[in-house]
C-alpha positions, 0 to 999 in steps of 0.5 A: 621453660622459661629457665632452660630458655635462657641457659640454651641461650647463654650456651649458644653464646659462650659454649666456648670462650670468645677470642678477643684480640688487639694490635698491639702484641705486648697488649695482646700478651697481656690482656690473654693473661686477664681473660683466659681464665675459668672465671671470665668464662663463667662470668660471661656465661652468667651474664649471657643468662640474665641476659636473655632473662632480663634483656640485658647485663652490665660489665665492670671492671673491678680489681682487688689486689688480695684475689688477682694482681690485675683487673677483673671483670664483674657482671652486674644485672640489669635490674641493679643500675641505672644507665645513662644513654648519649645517643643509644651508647652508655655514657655513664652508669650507677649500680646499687646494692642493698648491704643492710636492710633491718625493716626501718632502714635500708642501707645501699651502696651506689657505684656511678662509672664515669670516664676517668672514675669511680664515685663511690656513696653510702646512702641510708633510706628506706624501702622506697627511698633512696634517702641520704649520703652517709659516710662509707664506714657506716658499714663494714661492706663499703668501709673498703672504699673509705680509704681509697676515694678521694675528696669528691668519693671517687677513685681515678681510673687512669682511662678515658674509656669507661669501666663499665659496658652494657649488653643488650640481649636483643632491640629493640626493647618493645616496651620502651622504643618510645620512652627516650631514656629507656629505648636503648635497653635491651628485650628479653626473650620472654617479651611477649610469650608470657600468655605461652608460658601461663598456658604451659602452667595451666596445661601441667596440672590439668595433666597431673589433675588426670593422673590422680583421677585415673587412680583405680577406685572400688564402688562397694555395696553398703551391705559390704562395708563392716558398720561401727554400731549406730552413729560410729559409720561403715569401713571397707576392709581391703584384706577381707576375704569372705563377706556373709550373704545379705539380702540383695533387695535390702532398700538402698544397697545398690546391688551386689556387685563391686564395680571398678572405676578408673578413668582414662588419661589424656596423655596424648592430648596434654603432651600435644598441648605442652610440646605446641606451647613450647614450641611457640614459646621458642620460636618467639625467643628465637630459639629452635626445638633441637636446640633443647634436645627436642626430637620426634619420637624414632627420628634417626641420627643426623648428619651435622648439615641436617643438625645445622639445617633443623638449628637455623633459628637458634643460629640467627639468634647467635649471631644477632646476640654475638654481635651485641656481646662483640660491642660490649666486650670491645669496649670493655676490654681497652677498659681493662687494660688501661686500668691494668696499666694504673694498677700494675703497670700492664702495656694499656691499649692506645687510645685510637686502638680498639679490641676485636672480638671474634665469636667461635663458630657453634657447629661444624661438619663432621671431618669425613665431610670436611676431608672430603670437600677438601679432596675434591678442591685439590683434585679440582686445582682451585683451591691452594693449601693454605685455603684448605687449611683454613677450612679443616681447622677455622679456629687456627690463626695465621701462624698456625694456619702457615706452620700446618702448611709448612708441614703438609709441604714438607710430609709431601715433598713440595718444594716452593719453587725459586723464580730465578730458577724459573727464568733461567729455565725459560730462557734455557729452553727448558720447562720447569715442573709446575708447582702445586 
């Protein structure tokens, strides 16, 4: 439960890439490069996943010349850092990594992100203990940075902007809004829906209990069973055909019968349980039962206006996620182009400049539906091409949107009218056709 939770979450998030978009066109060209991409995707999705599991997620930038000729973007999970906060925004943030643990010592990898840099360390410890800085060649997985540091063990960003960027599922965090260092975190989706989720664990054995129960079972005479000599017991032989007549008042046989026994299972009551639990379970996520493909039983195909109807709780939630991802990547992205601008002499985004990030919309009418609203705006003459252009198609830009009217004008005939023409006409006496 708590697993298909959190997918349907990262789902409604990034079922299709965001459009993240900049002023700056040469910036704009370029960051399409570095983000439209599988991988970027794939990222996002994972991030949005352990979001919701663990109440938020870390974005880096990281590059490596031997896989990609520009910056990429790397997920990191809230459990693997520790942020610094300047009121409620990230100001700096260490991640860490265990490369080597063989029982007496761990060896992990801090990389702290602060403005202008990356400082990387090698420390040697213990299980609880961070211990102390040894140099990067200690081992093979961090020998890499040895060579690019500097003397301080950072490597230079060429950016102001941080390189790293945190997302938070959902706020405010219940557990810390009153711990100053830990308020801006983010909440899980299954803050507070544990006890709904032990209850989920109790109600499937018991119903699995039942089933093994109901196995169908022979109560059999003693004077039916095939005795072994004294000592060496009884057995029933299930094949046997023919049992030899016995005395039925023999003390302790029980009768001559064999009686059935098979016990009932409460399939309704538990799948009642279990689907009650779900619910409650989403609900305090946020989440709507048709969002997981849950329907009543000979329920019959929905409209898209009845599917978006019975989907308003997941839809809420979207929008509420989106807008903490919209921030995240924001950020993240001005980061991304002025380390591309130190590492392969990309455009860079100006320092006044910000990145807009754009969610796609989750649902959409059907086209009959779609078609038909935009018939009845032309009939009513309140609503112009280009209005309904952008209604059929929302996820055209402007010169897409203009290129679709240009062609309906030219399939239909339409000419724009010339305005001197029109005064001419006025003054003439004449009137011209009124334009559409």
């Amino acid at each position: 439960m708590a697993s298909d939770n959190a997918t349907a979450s990262a789902d409604l998030l990034f079922g299709e890439p965001p459009r993240i978009t900049v002023t700056d066109p040469a910036a704009q060209t370029r960051l399409d490069e570095i983000t439209h991409s599988p991988t970027v995707h794939s990222a996002l999705l994972e991030g949005a996943e352990v979001a919701a599991a663990l109440g938020g997620a870390y974005l880096q930038v990281v590059w490596d010349r031997d896989i990609a000729p520009h910056p990429m973007l790397d997920g990191v999970h809230a459990d693997a850092a520790v942020p610094e906060w300047r009121w409620s925004t990230l100001a700096a943030v260490t991640c860490w990594s265990t490369v080597e643990d063989d029982g007496s010592r761990v060896l992990r990898h801090l990389e702290r992100h602060e403005p202008g840099r990356i400082i990387h360390t090698l420390h040697a410890g213990t299980a609880d203990d961070l211990g102390r800085p040894v140099p990067l060649t200690d081992h093979p997985a961090t020998e890499w940075a040895a060579a690019l540091v500097d003397a301080d063990s950072s490597i230079p960003t060429g950016t102001r902007r941080l390189t790293a960027a945190y997302v938070p599922n959902v706020r405010p965090s219940r557990a810390w809004r009153g711990v100053r260092e830990l308020a801006p975190l983010g909440r899980s989706d299954f803050d507070g829906v544990e006890p709904l989720l032990d209850a989920l664990d109790e109600t499937y054995p018991s119903w699995m209990r039942d089933v093994r129960l109901a196995e169908a079972r022979l109560i059999a005479p003693s004077g039916y069973l095939t005795p072994h000599g004294p000592g060496q017991g009884a057995s029933w032989d299930d094949d046997q055909e023919v049992f030899t007549e016995f005395n039925a008042l023999t003390k302790g046989t029980g009768g001559t019968e064999i009686t059935a026994t098979q016990f009932a299972i409460r399939v309704q009551e538990h799948q009642q349980t279990a689907a009650e639990l779900v619910r409650a379970a989403l609900r305090s996520a946020g989440i709507s039962p048709s969002t997981l493909g849950e329907q009543e039983p000979g329920a019959a195909a929905m409209t898209a206006t009845e599917v978006a109807d019975r989907q308003q709780a997941s839809t809420r939630t979207r929008a509420k996620k989106a807008l903490h991802w919209s921030a995240g990547l924001s950020a993240i992205a001005g980061a991304l182009l002025d380390v591309d601008r130190l590492i392969a002499g990309g455009p860079g985004l100006a320092p006044g400049d910000r990145a807009v990030v754009e969610s796609p919309p989750r649902s959409q009418p059907d086209p009959q539906t779609l078609a038909a609203t935009a018939e009845m705006l032309h009939r009513a003459e309140t609503a112009s091409t280009e209005t309904r252009v952008r209604m059929v198609h929302p996820d055209c830009d402007d010169d897409q949107v203009d290129a679709e009217v240009d062609r309906i004008r030219d399939e239909s005939g339409v000419v724009d009218p010339d305005p001197a023409a029109i005064l001419r006409d006025a003054a003439a006496g004449t009137s011209a056709p009124r334009p559409e």
